[in-house]
N, C-alpha and C positions, 0 to 999 in steps of 0.2 A: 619616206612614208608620205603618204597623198592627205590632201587635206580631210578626205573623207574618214579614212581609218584614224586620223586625229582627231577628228569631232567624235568618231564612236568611242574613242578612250575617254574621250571626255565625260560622254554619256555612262558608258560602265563605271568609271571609278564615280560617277555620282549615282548611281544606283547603287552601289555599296556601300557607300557610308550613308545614304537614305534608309538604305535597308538595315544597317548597322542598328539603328536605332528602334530596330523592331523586335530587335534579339530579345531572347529569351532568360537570356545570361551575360553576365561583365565580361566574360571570357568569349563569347560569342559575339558580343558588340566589338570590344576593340580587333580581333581577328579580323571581322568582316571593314572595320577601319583603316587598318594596315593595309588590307588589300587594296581598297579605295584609295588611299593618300600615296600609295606607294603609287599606283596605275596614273595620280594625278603629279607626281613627282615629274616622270617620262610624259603627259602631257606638258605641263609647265617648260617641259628642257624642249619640246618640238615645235612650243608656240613662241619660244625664246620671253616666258615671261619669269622673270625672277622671282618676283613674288609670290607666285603660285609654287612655285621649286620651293622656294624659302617654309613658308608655311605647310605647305604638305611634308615635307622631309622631317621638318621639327614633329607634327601630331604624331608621325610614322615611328618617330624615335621615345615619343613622351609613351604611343600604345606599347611599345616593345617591351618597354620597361615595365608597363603595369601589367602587364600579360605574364612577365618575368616573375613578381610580385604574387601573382593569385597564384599560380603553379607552386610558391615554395609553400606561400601561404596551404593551400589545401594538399602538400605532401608533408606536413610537419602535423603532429599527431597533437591534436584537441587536451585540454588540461580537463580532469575532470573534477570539477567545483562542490 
């Protein structure tokens, strides 16, 4: 991969998590997360920085999870009070 199409990953996966935060919805914010962290995952392994692997893999796996969460959450039927 050329260092240009690394800089534009770089660029994309920070438009998504930029943009993540413009969601309308928690299910919409961490998707658009995952996308970003994951895209910044494969940047981190191309610029050989650990760090950036480290930290974006961890948010990628923390969104997965809460993504996991609101789905069971809003397929489990509401108690009525």
């Amino acid at each position: 991969m050329t260092a240009s199409w690394i800089e534009a990953a770089g660029y994309v996966g920070t438009a998504l998590i930029a943009g993540s935060f413009l969601a309308g919805s928690m299910l919409l914010l961490r998707a658009l997360n995952v996308a970003g962290s994951s895209i910044f995952v494969f940047y981190g392994l191309a610029t050989h920085s650990n760090p950036i692997v480290l930290l974006n893999a961890f948010i990628c796996i923390v969104n997965l999870v809460q993504i996991a969460r609101l789905v069971r959450k809003k397929d489990r039927p509401q108690e009525i009070s």
